[in-house]
PAZAPA-4460 file (N, C-alpha, C; in steps of 0.05 Angstrom, whole numbers, plus 32768, in hexadecimal, padded with zeros to 4 digits):
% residues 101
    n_x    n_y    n_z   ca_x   ca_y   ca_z    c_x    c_y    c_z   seq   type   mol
   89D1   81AB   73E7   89DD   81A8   7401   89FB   81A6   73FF     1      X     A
   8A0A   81B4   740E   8A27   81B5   7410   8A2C   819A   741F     2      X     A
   8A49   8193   7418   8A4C   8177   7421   8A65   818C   742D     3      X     A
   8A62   8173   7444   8A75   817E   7456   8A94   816C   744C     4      X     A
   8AAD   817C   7457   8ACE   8177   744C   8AC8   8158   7458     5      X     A
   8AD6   814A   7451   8ADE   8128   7452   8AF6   812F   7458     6      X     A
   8B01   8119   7467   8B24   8118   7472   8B28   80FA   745A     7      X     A
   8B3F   80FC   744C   8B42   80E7   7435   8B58   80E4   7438     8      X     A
   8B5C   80CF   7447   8B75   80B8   745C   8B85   80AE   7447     9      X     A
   8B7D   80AC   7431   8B84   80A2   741E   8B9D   80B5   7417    10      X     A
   8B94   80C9   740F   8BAE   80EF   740E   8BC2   80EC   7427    11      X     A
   8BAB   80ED   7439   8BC3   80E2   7452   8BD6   80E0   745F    12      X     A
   8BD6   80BD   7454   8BE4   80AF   745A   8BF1   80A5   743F    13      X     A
   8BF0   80B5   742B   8BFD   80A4   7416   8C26   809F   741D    14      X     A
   8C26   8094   740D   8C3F   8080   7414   8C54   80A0   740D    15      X     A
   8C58   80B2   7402   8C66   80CB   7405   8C64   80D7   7417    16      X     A
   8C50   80D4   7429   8C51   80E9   7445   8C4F   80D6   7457    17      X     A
   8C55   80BB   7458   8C5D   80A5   746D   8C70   80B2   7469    18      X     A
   8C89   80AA   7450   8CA3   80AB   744D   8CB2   80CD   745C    19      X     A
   8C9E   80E6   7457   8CAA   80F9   745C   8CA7   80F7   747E    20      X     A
   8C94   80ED   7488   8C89   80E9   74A2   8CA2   80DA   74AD    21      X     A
   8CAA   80C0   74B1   8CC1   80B3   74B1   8CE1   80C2   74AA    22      X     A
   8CE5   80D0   7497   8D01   80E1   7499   8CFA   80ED   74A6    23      X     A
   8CEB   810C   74B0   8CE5   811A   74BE   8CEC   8112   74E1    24      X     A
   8CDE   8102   74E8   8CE1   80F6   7505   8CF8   80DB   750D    25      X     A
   8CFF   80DB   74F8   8D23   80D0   74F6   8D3A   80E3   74F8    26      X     A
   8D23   80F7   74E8   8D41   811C   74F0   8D3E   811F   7509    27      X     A
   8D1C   8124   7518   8D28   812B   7530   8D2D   811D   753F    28      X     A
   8D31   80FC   7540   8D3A   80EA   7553   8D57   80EA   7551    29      X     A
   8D66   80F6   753E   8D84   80F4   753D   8D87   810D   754B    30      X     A
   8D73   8125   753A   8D7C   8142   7557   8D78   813D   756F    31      X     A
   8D6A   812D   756D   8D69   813A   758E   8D76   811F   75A0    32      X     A
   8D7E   8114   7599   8D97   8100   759B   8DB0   810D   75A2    33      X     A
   8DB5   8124   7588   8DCE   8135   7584   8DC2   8149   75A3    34      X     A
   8DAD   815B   75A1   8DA9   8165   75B8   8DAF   8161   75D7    35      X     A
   8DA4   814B   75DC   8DA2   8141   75F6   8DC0   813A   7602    36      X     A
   8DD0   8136   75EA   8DF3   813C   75EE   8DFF   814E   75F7    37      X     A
   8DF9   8163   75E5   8E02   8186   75E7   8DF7   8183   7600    38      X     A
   8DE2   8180   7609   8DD6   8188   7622   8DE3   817A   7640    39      X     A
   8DE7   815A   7636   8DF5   814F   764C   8E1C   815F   764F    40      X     A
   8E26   8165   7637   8E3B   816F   763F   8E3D   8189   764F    41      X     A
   8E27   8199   7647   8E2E   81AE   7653   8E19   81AD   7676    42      X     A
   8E15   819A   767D   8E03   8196   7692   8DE9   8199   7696    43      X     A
   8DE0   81AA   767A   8DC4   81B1   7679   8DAA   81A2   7682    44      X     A
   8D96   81B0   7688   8D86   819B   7689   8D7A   818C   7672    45      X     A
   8D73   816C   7670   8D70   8161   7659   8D5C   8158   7654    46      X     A
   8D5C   814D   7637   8D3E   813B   762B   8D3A   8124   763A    47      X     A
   8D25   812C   7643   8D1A   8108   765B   8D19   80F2   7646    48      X     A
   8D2A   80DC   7652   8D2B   80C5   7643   8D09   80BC   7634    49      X     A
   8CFB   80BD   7648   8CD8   80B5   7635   8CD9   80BF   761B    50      X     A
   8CE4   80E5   761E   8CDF   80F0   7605   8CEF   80DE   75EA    51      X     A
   8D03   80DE   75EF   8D13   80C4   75E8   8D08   80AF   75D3    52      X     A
   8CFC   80A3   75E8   8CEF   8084   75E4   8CD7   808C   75D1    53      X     A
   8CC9   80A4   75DA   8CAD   80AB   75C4   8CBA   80B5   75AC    54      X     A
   8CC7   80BE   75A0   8CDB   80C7   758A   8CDF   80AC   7578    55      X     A
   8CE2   809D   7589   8CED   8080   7582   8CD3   806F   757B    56      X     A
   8CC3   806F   758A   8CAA   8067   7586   8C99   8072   7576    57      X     A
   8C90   8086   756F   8C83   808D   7557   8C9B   808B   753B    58      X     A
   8CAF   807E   7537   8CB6   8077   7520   8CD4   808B   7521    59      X     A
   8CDC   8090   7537   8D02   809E   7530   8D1A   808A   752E    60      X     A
   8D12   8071   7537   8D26   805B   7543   8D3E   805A   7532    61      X     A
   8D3B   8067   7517   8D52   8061   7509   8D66   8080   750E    62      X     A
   8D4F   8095   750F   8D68   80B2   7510   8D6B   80AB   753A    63      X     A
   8D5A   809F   7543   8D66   80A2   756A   8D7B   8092   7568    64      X     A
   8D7F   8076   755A   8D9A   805D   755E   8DAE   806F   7547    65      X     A
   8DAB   807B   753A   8DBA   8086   7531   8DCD   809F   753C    66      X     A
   8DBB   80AA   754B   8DCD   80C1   755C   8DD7   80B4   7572    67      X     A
   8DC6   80A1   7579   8DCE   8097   7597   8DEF   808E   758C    68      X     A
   8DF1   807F   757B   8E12   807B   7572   8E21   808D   7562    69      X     A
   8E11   80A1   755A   8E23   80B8   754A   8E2F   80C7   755A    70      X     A
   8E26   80C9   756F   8E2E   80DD   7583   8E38   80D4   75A4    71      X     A
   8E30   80B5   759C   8E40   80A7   75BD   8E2B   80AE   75D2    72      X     A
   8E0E   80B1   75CE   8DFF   80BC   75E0   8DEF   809B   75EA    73      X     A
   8DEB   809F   7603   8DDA   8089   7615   8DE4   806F   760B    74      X     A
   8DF2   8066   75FD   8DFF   8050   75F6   8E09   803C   7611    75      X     A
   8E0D   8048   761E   8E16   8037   763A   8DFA   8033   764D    76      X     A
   8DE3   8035   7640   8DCC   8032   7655   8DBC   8025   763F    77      X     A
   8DC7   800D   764D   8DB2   7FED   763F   8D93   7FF8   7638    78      X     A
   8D84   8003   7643   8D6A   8009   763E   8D6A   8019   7621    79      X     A
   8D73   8029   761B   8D78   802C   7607   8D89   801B   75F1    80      X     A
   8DA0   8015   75F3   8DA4   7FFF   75DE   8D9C   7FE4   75D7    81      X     A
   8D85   7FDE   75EB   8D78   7FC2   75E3   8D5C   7FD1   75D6    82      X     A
   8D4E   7FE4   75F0   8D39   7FF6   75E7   8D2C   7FFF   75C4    83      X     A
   8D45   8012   75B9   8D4B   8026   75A0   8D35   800C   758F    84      X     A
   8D54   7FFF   758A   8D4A   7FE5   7575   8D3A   7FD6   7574    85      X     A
   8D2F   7FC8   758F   8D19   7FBD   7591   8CFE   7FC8   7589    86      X     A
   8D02   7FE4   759B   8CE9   7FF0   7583   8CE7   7FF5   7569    87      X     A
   8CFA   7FF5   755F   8CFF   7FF9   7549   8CF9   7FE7   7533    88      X     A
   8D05   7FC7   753E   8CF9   7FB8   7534   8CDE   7FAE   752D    89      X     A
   8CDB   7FB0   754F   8CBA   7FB3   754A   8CA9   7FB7   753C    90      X     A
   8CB1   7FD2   753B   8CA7   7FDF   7521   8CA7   7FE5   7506    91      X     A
   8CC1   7FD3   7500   8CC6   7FD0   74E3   8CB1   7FB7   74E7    92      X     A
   8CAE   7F9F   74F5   8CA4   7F85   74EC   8C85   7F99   74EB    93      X     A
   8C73   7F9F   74FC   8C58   7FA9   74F5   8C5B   7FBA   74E3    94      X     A
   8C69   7FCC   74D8   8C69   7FCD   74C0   8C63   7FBC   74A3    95      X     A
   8C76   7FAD   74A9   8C74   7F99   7490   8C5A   7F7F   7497    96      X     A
   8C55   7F7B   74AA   8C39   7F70   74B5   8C20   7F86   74A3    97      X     A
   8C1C   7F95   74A3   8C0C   7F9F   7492   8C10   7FA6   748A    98      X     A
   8C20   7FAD   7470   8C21   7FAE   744B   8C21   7F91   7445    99      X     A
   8C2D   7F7C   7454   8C20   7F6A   744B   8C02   7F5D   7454   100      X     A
   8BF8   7F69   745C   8BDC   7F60   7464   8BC3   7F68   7452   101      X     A
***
């Protein structure tokens, strides 16, 4: 009898494709940081702040606080500069809440 493919979480999620997972969505939380600039200068229409916040929330907080001050973007709208970091934090502490667990 053929055994059917297994998904092996283990391959995964190993700690090299967390790490590439995490640079990856730190690049595009700084692009599109850099984006939503280009876009506000030239009047364009822009990235809706949620998109924003989900960027940030699945793990960008360090490339979004990073553009947000590389580039002078949303810096003057408290929701974002208390926002960025807080999640961020957040998520560094559950992080470290389970590797140490």
């Amino acid at each position: 009898m053929i055994q059917p493919n297994t998904i092996n979480f283990k391959e995964i999620f190993s700690i090299q494709n967390i790490i590439i997972y995490f640079i990856i969505i730190n690049l595009i939380g700084f692009f599109v940081m850099w984006l939503d600039k280009q876009k506000a200068k030239r009047g364009n229409w822009r990235i809706q702040e949620k998109t924003l916040f989900i960027i940030t929330a699945l793990g960008g907080g360090i490339g979004t606080i990073a553009g947000m001050y590389t580039f002078k973007h949303k810096i003057r709208k408290i929701g974002f500069v208390i926002g960025f970091p807080f999640i961020t934090i957040l998520e560094i502490i559950t992080i470290i809440w389970f590797v140490l667990q």
